[in-house]
C-alpha positions as CSV (number, residue, x, y, z in Angstrom):
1,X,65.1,-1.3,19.1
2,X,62.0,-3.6,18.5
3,X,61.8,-6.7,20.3
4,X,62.4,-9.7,18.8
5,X,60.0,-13.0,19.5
6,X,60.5,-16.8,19.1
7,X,58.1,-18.8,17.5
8,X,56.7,-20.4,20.7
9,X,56.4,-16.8,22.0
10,X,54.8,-15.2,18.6
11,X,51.9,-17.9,19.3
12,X,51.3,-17.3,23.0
13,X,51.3,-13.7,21.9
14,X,48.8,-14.2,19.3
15,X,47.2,-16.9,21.0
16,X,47.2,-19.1,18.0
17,X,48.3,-22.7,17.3
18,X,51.6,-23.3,16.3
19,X,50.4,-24.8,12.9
20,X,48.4,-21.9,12.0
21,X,51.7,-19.8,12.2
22,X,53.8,-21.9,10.5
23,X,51.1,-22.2,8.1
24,X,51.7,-17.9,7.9
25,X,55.2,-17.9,7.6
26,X,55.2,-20.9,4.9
27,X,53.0,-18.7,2.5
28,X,54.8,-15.2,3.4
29,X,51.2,-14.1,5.0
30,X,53.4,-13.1,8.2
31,X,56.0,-10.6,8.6
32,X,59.3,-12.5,9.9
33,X,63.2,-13.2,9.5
34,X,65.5,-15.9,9.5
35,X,67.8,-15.7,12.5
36,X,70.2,-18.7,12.1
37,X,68.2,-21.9,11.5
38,X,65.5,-20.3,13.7
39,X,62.3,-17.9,12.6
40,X,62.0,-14.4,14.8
41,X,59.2,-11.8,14.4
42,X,59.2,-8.1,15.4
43,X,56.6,-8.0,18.2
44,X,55.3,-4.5,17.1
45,X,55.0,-6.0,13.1
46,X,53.5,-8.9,14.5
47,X,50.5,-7.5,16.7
48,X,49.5,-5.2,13.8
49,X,49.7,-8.7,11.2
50,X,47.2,-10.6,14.1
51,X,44.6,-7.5,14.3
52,X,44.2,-7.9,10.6
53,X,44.3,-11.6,10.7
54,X,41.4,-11.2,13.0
55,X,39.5,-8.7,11.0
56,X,40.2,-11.0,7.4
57,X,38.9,-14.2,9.3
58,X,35.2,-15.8,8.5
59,X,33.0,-17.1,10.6
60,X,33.9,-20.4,10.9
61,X,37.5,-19.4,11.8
62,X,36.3,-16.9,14.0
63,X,34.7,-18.7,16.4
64,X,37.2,-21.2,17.7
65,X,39.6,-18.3,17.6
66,X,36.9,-15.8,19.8
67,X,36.4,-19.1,22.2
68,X,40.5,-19.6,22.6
69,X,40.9,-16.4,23.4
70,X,38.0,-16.0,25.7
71,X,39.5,-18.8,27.8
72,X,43.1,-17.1,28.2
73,X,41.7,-13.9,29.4
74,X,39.0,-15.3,31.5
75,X,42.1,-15.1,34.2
76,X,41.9,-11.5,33.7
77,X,38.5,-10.8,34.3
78,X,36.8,-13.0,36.3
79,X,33.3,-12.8,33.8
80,X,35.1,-12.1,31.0
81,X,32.8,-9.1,29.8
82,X,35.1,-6.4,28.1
83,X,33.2,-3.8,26.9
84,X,31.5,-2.0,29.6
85,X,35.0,-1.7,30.9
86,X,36.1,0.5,27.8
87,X,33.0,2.1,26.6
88,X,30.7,4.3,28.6
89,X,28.1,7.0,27.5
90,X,29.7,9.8,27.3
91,X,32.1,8.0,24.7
92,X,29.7,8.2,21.9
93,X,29.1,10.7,19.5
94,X,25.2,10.0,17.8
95,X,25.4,12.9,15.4
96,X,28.9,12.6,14.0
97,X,29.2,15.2,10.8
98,X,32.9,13.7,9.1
99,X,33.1,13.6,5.7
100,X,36.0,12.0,4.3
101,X,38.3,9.2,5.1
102,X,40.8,11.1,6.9
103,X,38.2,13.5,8.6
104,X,37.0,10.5,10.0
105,X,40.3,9.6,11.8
106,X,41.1,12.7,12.7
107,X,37.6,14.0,14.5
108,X,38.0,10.2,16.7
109,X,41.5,11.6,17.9
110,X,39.7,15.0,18.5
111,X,36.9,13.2,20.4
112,X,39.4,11.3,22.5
113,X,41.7,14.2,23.3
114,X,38.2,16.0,24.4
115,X,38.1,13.3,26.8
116,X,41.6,13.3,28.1
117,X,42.1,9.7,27.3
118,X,45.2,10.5,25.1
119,X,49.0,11.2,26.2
120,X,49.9,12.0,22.9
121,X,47.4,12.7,20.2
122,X,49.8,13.4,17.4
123,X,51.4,9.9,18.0
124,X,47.9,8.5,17.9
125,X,46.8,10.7,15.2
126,X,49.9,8.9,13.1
127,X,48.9,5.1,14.4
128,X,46.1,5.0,13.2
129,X,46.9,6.6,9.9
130,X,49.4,4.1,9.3
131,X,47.0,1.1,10.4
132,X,44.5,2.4,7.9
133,X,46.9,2.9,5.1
134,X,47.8,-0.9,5.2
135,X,44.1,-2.1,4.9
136,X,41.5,-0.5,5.8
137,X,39.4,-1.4,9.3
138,X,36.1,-1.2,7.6
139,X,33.7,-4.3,7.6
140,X,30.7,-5.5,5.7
141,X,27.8,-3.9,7.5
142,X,28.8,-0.3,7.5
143,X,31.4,-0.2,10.8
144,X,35.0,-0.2,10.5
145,X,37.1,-1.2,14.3
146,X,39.6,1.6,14.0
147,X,42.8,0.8,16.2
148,X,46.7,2.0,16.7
149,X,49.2,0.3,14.4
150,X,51.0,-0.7,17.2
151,X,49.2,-1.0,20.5
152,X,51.2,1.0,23.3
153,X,49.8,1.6,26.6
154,X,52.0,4.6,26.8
155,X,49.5,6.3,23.7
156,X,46.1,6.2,26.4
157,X,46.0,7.7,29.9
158,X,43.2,4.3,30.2
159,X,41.7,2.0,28.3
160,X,38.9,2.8,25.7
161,X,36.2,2.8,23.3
162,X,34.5,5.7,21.0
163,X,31.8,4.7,19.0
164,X,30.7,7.5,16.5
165,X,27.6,7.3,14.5
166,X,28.2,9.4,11.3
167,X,25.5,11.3,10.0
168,X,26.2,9.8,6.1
169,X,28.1,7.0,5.2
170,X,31.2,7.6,4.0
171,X,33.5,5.2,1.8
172,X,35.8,3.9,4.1
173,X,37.4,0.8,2.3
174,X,35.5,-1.7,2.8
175,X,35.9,-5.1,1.5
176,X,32.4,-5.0,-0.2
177,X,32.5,-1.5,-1.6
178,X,29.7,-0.6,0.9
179,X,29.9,2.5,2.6
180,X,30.2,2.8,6.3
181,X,28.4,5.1,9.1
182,X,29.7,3.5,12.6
183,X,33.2,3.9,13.8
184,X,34.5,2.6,16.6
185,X,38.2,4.0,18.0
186,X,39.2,0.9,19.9
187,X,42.3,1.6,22.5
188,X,43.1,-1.1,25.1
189,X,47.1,-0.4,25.3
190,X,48.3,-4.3,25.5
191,X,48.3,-6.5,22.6
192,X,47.1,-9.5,24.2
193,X,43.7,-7.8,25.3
194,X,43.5,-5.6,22.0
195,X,43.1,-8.9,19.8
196,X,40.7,-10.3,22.7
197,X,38.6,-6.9,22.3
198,X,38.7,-7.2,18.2
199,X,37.8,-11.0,18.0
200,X,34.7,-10.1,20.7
201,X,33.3,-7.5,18.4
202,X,33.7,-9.4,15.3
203,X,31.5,-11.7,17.2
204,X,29.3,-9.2,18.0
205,X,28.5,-7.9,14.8
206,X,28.1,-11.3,13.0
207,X,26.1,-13.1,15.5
208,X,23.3,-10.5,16.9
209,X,21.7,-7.6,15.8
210,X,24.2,-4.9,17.1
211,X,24.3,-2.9,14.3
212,X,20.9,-2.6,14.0
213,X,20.6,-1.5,16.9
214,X,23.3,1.0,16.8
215,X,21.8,2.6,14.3
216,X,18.3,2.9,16.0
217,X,19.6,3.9,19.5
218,X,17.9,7.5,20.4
219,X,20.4,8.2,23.1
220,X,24.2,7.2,24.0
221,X,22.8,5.5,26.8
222,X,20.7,3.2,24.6
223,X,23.4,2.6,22.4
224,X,25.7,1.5,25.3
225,X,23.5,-0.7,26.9
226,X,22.7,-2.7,23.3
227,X,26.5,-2.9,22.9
228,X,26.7,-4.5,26.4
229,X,23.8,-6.7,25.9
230,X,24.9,-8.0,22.0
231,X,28.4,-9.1,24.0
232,X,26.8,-10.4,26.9
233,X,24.7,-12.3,24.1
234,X,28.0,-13.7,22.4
235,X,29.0,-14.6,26.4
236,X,25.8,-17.0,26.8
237,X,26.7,-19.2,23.6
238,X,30.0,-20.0,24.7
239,X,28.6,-21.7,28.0
């Protein structure tokens, strides 16, 4: 059985204002049921709901929601830098050769079972099938944040990042019809840090030159090290 979440908890789970999820439940935009004269969302329905929330917000909704979040999980980590915690050299695939949609999703499982960072790459296989097949992940700018449909720590032996730079762009669903060349697998196994990780990088790519620089990197070490310094970037406005 799923769990089942208040209100109050469905916030501190999102990390969002109380407002902004009644807000969600008023105009049906969140999965939920009545339970008496109270409101009670499936916790797996709900974290898959916030990462798309998070990927569907603009700018200006983005930031205060990045800065929130950044606060909570400062506890966490004590500098609050994420990435070079989940992404490391040898994650990154320069020369990636998929060709279709589903090519795509299945050669990031590949690379990731390669690595022994999956307990069950069949499972994860599914996940991310599923999260795909209720909107895509893709982004304006040619990347698309691929993620489980359901974060579960029980998926990953650790927490991770692949970033694989396709040799063509592929259509991949984006929201501007462009096609899209970088994809990132993004597994952090708790919900709480998984919408963290997603709100950094939609930072990330909005406010610096990241994908630029993705895309001009000559070697995985180079393209690590202008990931880290984009988010350390991000880290130096919010101070």
């Amino acid at each position: 059985m799923h769990r089942q979440l208040t209100f109050k908890q469905a916030c501190e789970r999102l990390r969002i204002p109380e407002q902004t999820l009644r807000d969600a439940v008023k105009y049906g935009e969140v999965p939920c049921r009545k339970h008496g004269s109270d409101v009670v969302f499936d916790a797996n329905e709900l974290d898959a709901w916030g990462s798309r929330r998070i990927l569907a917000l603009r700018h200006r909704e983005l930031v205060p929601e990045h800065i929130a979040s950044t606060r909570q999980d400062v506890k966490v980590i004590a500098d609050d830098v994420l990435l070079p915690h989940l992404l490391k050299p040898g994650y990154v695939a320069l020369d990636a050769r998929s060709k279709t949609r589903k090519s795509v999703i299945r050669d990031l499982v590949d690379m990731a079972e390669a690595r022994e960072l999956l307990c069950d790459p069949a499972d994860m296989l599914r996940q991310l099938e599923e999260r795909e097949a209720v909107s895509s992940t893709a982004l304006p700018g040619g990347i698309a944040l691929l993620h489980p449909h359901h974060p579960d720590p029980y998926l990953i032996t650790e927490p991770f990042m692949l970033v694989a730079r396709n040799l063509r762009p592929i259509w991949f669903g984006a929201e501007d019809d462009t096609p899209t060349d970088l994809f990132c697998l993004i597994c952090c196994g708790e919900n709480m840090r998984h919408l963290h990780v997603l709100a950094r990088l939609c930072m990330m790519i909005r406010e610096t030159d990241v994908l630029s620089e993705i895309r001009s990197a000559e070697t995985a070490e180079a393209l690590t090290e202008a990931i880290y310094a984009a988010e350390r970037a991000v880290l130096a406005k919010l101070h």
